[in-house]
C-alpha positions as CSV (number, residue, x, y, z in Angstrom):
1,X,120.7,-133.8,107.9
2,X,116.9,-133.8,109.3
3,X,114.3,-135.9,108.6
4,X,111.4,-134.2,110.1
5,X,111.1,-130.8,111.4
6,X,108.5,-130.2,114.0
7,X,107.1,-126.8,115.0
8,X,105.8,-126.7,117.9
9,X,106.8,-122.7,118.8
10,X,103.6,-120.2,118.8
11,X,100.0,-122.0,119.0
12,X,96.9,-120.6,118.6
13,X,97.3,-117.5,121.1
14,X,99.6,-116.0,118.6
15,X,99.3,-112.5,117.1
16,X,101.4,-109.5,115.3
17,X,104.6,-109.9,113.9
18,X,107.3,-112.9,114.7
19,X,110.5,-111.7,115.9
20,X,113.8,-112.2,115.7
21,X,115.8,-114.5,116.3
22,X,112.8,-116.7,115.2
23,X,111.8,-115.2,112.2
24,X,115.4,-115.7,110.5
25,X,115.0,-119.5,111.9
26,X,111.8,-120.0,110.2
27,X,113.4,-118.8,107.1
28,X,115.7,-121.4,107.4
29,X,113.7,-124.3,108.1
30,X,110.7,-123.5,105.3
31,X,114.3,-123.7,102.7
32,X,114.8,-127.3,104.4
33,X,113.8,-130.3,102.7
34,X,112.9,-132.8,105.6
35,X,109.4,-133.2,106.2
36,X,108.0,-130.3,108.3
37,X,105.3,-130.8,110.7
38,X,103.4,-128.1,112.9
39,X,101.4,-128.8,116.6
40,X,97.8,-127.1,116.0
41,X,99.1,-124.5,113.5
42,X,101.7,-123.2,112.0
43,X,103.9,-120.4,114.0
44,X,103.3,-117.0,112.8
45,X,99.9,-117.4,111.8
46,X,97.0,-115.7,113.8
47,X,94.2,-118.6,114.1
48,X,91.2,-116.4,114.8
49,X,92.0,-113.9,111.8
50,X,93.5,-116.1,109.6
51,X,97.0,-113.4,109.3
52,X,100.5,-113.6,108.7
53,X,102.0,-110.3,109.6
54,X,105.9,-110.9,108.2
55,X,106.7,-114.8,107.8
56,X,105.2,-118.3,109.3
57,X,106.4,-121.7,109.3
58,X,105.5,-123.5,106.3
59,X,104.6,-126.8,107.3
60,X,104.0,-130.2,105.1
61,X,101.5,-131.4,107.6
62,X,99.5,-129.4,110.6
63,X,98.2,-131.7,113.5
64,X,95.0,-129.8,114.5
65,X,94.1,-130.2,118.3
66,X,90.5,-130.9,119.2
67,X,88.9,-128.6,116.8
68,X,89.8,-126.4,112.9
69,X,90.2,-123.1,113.9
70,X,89.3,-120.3,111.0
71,X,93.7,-120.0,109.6
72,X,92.9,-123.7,109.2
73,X,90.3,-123.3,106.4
74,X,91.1,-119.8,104.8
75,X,92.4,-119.3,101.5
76,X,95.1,-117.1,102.5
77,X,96.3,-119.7,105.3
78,X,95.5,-123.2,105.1
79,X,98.5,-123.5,102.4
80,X,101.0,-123.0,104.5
81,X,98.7,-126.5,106.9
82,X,99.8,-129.1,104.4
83,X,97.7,-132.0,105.3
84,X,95.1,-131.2,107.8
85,X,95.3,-134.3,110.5
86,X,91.8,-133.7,113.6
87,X,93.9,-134.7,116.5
88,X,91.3,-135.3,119.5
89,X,93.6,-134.0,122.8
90,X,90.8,-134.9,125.8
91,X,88.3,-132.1,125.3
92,X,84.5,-133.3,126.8
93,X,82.1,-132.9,123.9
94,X,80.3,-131.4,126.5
95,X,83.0,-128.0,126.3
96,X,81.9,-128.0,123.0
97,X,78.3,-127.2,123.2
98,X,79.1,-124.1,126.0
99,X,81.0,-122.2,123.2
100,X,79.6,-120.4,119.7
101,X,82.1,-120.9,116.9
102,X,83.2,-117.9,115.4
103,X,82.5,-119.2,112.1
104,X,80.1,-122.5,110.9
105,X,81.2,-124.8,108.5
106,X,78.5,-126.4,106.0
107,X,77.7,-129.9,106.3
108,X,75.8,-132.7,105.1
109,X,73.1,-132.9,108.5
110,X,72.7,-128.9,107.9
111,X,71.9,-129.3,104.3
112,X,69.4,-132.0,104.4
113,X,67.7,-130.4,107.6
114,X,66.9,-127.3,105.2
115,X,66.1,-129.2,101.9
116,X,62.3,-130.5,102.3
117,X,60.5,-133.7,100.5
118,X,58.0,-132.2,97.8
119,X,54.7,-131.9,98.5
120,X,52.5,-134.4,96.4
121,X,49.8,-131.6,96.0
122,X,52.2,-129.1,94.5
123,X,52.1,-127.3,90.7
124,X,54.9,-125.8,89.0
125,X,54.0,-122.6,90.6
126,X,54.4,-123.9,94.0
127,X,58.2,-124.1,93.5
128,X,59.2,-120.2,92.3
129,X,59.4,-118.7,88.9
130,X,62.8,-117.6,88.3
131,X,64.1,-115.2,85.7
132,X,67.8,-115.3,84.3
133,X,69.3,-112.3,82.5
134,X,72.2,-113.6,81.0
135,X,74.3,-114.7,78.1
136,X,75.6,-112.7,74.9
137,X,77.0,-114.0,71.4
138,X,80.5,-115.1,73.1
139,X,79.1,-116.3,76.0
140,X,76.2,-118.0,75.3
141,X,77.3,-121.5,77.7
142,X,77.2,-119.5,80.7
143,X,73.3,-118.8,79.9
144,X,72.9,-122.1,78.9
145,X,74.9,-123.6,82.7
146,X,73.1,-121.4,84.9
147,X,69.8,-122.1,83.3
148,X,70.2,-125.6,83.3
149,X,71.8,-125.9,86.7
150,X,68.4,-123.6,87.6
151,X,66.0,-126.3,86.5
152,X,68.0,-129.5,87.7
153,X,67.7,-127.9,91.2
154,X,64.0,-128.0,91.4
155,X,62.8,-124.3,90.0
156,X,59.1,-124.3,89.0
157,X,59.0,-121.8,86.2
158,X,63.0,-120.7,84.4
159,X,62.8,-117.9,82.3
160,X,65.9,-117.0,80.3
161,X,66.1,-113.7,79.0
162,X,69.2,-113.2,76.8
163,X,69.7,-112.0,72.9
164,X,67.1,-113.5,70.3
165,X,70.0,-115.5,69.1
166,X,71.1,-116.9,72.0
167,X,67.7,-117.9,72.8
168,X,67.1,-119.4,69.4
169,X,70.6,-121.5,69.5
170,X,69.8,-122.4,73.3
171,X,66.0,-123.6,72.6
172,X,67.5,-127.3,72.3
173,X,69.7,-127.0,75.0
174,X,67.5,-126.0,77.4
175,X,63.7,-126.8,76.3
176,X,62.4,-126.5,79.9
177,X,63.1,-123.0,79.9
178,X,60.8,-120.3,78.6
179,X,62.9,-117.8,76.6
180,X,62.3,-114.0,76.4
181,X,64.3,-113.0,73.0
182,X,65.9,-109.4,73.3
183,X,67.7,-107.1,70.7
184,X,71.4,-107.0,70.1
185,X,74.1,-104.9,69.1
186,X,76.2,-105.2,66.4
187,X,78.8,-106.8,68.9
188,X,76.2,-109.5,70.0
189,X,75.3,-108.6,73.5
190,X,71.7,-107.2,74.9
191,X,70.8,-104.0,73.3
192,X,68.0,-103.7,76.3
193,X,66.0,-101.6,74.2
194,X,62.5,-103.3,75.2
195,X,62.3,-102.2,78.9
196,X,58.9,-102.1,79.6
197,X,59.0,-106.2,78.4
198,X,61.7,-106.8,80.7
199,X,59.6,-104.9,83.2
200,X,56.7,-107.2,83.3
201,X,59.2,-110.1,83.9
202,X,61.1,-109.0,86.6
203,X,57.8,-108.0,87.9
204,X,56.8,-111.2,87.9
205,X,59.8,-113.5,89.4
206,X,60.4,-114.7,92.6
207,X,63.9,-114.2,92.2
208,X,66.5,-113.5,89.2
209,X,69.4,-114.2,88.4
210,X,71.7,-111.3,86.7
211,X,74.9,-111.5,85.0
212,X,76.4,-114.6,83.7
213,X,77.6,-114.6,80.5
214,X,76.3,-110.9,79.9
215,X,79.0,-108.9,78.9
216,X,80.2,-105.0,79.8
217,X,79.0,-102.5,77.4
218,X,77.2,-99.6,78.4
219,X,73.8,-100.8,77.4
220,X,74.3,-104.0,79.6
221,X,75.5,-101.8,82.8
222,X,71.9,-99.5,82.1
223,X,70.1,-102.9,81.7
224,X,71.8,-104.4,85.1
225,X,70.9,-100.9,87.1
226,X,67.0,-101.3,85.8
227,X,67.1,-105.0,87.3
228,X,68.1,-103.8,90.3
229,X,66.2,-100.6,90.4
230,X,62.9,-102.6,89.5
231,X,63.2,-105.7,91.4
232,X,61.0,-106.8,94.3
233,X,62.3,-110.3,94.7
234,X,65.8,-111.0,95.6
235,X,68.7,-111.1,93.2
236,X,71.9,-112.7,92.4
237,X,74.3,-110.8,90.6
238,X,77.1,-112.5,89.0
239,X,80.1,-112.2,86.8
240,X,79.3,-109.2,84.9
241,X,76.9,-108.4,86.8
242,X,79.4,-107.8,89.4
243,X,81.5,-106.3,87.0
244,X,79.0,-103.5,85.7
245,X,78.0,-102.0,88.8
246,X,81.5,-102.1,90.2
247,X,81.9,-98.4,89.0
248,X,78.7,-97.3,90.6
249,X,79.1,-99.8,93.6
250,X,76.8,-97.1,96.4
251,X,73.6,-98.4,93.7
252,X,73.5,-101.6,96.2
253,X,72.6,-99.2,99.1
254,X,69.9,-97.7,97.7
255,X,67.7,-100.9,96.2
256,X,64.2,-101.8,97.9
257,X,65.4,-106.0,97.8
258,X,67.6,-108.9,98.7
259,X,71.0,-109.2,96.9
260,X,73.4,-111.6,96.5
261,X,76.6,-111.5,95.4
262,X,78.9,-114.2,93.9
263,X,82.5,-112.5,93.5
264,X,85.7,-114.8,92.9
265,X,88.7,-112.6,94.5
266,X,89.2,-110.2,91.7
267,X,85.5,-109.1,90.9
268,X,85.8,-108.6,95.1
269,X,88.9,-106.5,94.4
270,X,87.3,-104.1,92.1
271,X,84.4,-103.6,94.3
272,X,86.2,-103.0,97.4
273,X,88.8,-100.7,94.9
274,X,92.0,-102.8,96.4
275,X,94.2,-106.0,95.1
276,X,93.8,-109.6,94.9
277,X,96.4,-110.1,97.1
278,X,94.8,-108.1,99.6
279,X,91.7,-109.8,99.1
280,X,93.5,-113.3,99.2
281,X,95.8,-111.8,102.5
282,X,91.6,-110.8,104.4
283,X,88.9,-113.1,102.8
284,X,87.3,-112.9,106.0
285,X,87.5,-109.1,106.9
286,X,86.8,-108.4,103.0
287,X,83.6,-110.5,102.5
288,X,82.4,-109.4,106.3
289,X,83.2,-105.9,105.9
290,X,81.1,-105.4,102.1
291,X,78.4,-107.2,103.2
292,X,77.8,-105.1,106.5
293,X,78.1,-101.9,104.4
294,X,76.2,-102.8,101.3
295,X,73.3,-105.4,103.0
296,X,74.0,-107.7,100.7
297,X,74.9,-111.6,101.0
298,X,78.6,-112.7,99.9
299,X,80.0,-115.3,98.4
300,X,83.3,-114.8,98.4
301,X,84.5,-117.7,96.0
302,X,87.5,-119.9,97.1
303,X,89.3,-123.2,97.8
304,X,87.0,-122.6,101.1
305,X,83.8,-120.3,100.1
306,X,82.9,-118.1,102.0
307,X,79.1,-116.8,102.7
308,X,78.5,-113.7,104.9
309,X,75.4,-112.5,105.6
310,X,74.6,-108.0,106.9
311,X,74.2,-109.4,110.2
312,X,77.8,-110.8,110.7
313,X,76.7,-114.5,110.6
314,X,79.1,-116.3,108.6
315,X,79.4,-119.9,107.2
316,X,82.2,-121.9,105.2
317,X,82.3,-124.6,103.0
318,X,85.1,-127.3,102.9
319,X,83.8,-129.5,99.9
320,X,84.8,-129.7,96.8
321,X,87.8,-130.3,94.4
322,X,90.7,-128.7,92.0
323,X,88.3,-129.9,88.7
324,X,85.3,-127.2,89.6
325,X,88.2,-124.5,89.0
326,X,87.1,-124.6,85.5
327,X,85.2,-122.0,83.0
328,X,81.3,-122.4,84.0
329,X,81.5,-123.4,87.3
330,X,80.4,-120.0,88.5
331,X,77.8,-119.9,86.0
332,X,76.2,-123.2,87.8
333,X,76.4,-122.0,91.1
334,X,74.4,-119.1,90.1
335,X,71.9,-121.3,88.7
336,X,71.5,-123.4,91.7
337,X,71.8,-120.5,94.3
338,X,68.9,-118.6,92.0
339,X,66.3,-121.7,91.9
340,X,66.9,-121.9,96.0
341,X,65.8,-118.7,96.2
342,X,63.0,-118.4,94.0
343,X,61.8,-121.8,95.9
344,X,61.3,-119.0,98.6
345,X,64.6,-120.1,100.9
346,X,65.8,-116.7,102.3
347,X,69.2,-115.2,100.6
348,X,71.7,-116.5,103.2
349,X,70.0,-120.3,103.7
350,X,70.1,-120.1,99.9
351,X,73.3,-119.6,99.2
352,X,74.7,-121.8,101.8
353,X,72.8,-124.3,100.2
354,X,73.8,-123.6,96.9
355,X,77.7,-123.4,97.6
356,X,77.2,-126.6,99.7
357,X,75.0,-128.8,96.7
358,X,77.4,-127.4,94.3
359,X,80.3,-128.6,96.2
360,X,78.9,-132.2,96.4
361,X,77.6,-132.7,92.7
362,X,81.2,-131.4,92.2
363,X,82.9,-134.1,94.1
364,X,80.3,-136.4,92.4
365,X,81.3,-135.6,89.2
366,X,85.4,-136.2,89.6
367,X,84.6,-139.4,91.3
368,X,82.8,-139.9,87.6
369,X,85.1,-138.3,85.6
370,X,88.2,-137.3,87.0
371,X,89.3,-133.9,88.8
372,X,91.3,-133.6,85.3
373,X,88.5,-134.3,82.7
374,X,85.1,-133.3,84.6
375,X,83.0,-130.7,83.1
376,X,80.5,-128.1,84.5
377,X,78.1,-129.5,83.1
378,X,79.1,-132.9,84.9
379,X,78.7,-131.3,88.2
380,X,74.5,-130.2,87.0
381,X,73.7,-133.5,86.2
382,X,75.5,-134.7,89.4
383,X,72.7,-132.8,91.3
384,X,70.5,-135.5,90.5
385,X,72.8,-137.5,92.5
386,X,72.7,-135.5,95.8
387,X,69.2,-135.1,95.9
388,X,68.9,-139.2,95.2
389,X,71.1,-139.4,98.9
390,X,69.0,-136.8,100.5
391,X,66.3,-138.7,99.4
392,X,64.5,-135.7,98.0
């Protein structure tokens, strides 16, 4: 009987396929119940692209020399870690500072360096008017979350436009919002039959946010291309905002703006026309790969988000917990990401801020409520919170 298995086989050099004789041994020894332990990282996983090609060691604990490398914070890899123990080896700080990282990973000193006091002088119009086209009958909270999560991050002027009912049953909810009612169908979702009104709004924003909550008729696809097609500030598109275009996907090439996109792995899927699991297998490749083609900004939603940018720079956030997998949460992300943008931060700084603050309020909140019993909405008053430490 073992105790403890330790790997210490293939470091971070490794790439391709593991062969036999080791391959069938590794087979063994993932079966084994003694506590498995693996130098750097796992065997069989490529470091740099985050790949297993046939099988890796699946270890219970991963001792990580001097510094995480990218397998050690990717969805697809990081499982097969365990615990995550920084294990300093000898390296000069100095080596440090003579080498670019391949990727960045968000933190609290980059966040705060970005995030500015507010100036005493200022008027509601100094700090963005942002525009949300969201919600439908069914789906009326996720207008509600990303509105909400909009204002408690600082936007001057929120505008939601949704259905007249939504609106009306939201007017409590959300009384810092102006509302701009729409028609609906007989199913309850936009009927988008007042374009010129919509017009004059999206004229007007400094950014919008598109999608959350909006549903997938044909009427909400037409009204998500005129958004697009009409914009001049930048745009998030969400959820079904994702999900609309997806058949048309070649529309993103042709806009005259800023987009970004929040996809969780199976709204990337359908845009990229593949599987989840491939998604899951090349989070990096996937989000690098769309937002090169499309010049858009990705968020490619995760255990670890990640946020690419047309020019290859690439950032990834580590913070977080289990209770923001939970109905909403994407809702008030878009929110946050869409009042950093119409406070004038550029599409990338904004959503690395955004998946970053929304990370935080969200380990706020369990610490509040518990990773089983937190809300959304926990994690949008919880902004409050992180702004209170930034001093802001």
């Amino acid at each position: 009987n073992m105790d403890v298995i330790v790997d210490a086989v293939y470091g971070t050099g490794f790439h391709g396929q593991v062969a036999s004789p080791a391959a069938d041994i590794f087979r063994m020894l993932n079966g084994a119940k003694a506590y498995k332990v693996a130098l750097d990282i796992p065997s069989g996983i490529a470091a740099d692209t985050a790949k297993v090609e046939n099988i890796c060691f699946h270890a219970d604990m991963t001792c990580v020399f001097d510094s995480y490398k990218i397998a050690h914070l990717d969805d697809a890899t990081a499982p097969f870690c365990g615990k995550e123990v920084l294990c300093g080896i000898g390296v000069p700080e100095a080596a440090h500072e003579t080498i670019s990282p391949a990727m960045q990973t968000l933190d609290e000193e980059w966040a705060k360096s970005r995030l500015a006091p507010r100036d005493a002088f200022a008027n509601k119009g100094s700090f963005g008017r942002l525009l949300l086209v969201a919600g439908s009958a069914c789906y009326s909270g996720a207008a509600m979350m990303a509105t909400r999560a909009a204002t408690r991050t600082g936007a001057g002027l929120t505008t939601l436009c949704s259905t007249k009912e939504v609106c009306q049953s939201l007017a409590g909810a959300i009384p810092e919002a102006s509302k701009l009612p729409m028609k609906s169908d007989e199913n309850g979702f936009i009927a988008f039959e007042e374009e010129e009104t919509l017009k004059a709004a999206i004229l007007r924003a400094k950014a919008i946010v598109l999608g959350c909550g909006l549903g997938q008729t044909a009427k909400t696809a037409a009204l998500c291309r005129f958004v697009l097609q009409h914009a001049t500030c930048p745009v998030l598109l969400d959820a079904d905002g994702i999900n609309c275009i997806s058949a048309d996907i070649n529309i993103l090439k042709k806009l005259a703006t800023q987009v970004v996109i929040t996809p969780h792995p199976g709204e990337m899927a359908r845009m990229l026309g593949t599987t989840v699991e491939q998604v899951q297998k090349n989070r990096i490749q996937s989000a690098l790969t769309f937002a090169k083609e499309y010049k858009v900004h990705v968020v490619l939603k995760g255990r670890y988000t990640l946020i690419a940018s047309p020019d290859g720079e690439m950032m990834l956030n580590t913070r977080g917990n289990p209770g923001l997998a939970k109905g909403g949460s994407g809702d008030v992300l878009a929110g946050i990401i869409g009042a950093l943008l119409a406070q004038g931060h550029a599409p990338f700084e904004a959503a690395c801020l955004g998946v970053f603050l929304h990370a935080k309020a969200g380990d706020i909140a369990a610490l509040q409520h518990s990773q089983y019993g937190m809300l959304p909405t926990d994690t949008i008053e919880a902004l409050c919170e992180v702004f209170q430490e930034f001093h802001l």
